[in-house]
C-alpha positions in Angstrom: 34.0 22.9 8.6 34.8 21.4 5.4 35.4 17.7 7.7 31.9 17.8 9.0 29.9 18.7 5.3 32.1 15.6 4.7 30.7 13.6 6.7 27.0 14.2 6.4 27.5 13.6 2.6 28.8 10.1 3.4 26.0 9.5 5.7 23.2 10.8 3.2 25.2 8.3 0.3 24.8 5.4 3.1 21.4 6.4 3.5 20.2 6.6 0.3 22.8 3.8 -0.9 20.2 1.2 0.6 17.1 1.9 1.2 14.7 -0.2 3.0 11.8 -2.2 1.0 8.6 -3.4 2.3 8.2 -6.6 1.9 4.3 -6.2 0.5 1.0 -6.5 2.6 1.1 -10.3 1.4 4.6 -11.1 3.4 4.1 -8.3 6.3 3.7 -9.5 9.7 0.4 -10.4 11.3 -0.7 -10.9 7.5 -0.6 -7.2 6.7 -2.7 -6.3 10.0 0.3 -3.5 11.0 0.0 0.2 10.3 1.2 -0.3 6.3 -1.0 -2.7 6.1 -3.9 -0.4 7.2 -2.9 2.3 4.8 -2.5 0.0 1.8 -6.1 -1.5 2.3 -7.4 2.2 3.0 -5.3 2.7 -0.5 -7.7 0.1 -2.1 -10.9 1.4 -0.6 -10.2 5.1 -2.0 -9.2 3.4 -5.2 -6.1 5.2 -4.7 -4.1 1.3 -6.1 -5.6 -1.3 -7.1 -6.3 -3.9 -5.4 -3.6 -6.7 -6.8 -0.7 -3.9 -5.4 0.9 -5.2 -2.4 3.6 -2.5 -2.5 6.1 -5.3 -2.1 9.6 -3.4 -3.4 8.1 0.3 -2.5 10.1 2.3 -0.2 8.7 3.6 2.6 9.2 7.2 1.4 6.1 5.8 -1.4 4.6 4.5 1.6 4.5 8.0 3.5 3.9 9.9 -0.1 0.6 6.7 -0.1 -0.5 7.9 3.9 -0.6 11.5 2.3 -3.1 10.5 -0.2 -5.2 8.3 2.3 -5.6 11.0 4.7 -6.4 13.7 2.1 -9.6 11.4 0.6 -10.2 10.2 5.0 -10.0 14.3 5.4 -13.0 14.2 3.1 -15.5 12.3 5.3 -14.3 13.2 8.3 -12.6 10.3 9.1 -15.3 7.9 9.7 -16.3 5.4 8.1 -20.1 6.1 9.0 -19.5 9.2 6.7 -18.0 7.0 3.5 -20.6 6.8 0.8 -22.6 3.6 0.3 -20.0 2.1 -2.5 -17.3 3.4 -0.4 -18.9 2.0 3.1 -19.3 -1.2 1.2 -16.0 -2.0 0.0 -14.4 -1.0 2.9 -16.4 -2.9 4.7 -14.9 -5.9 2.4 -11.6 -4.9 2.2 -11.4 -4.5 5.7 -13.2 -7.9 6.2 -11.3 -9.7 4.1 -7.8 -8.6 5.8 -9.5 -10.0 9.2 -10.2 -12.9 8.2 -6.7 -13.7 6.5 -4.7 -12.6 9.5 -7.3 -14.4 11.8 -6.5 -17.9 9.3 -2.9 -17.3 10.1 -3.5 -16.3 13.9 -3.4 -13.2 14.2 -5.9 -12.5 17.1 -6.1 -8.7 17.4 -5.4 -8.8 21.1 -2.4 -6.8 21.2 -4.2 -4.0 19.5 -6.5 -4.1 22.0 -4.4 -4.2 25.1 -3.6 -0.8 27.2 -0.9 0.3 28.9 -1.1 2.3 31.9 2.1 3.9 32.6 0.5 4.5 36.2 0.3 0.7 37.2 3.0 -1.7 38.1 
């Protein structure tokens, strides 16, 4: 008994010894257009950060504590962006724009997102 509390102690010291960074929406891959990426611009919509933080050094537990905050103000309009208020519509709209555009410069193409997969077909 005393052999395996051991060992989960070691692991939770190796765990939180290290923890893994994000490397910041600036340095992410496809310029930020990844599922971080999408939850830091939400961030900056909601005016939850502003918009100079890339989160570069943040953990991802600040990350996930960040997704909890963007959902709660999503929540509030029903998770459309039809139902964001006219300043809210309008800088996302920016936001949003503006991370296209960037990934698109450095060629991102957005197909991948679009693709399907049916688990049905060859």
């Amino acid at each position: 008994m005393q052999l395996a509390f051991s060992r989960r102690v070691n692991l939770k010291r190796i765990t939180m010894a290290a923890p893994i960074k994000y490397v910041g929406i600036d340095k992410d891959v496809n310029n930020g257009m990844t599922s971080v990426g999408k939850i830091i611009r939400d961030a900056w919509v909601f005016g939850l950060i502003e918009e100079t933080e890339t989160c570069e050094g943040w953990i991802y537990a600040g990350i996930d504590a960040l997704l909890d905050k963007v959902d709660k103000e999503w929540d509030k309009y029903g998770c459309l962006v039809s139902n964001l208020p006219e300043e809210l519509f309008e800088r996302h709209q920016r936001i949003h724009g503006e991370g296209i555009k960037r990934a698109k410069e450095g060629g991102w193409s957005g197909d991948a997102e679009l693709e399907t997969k049916d688990e049905n077909r060859d």
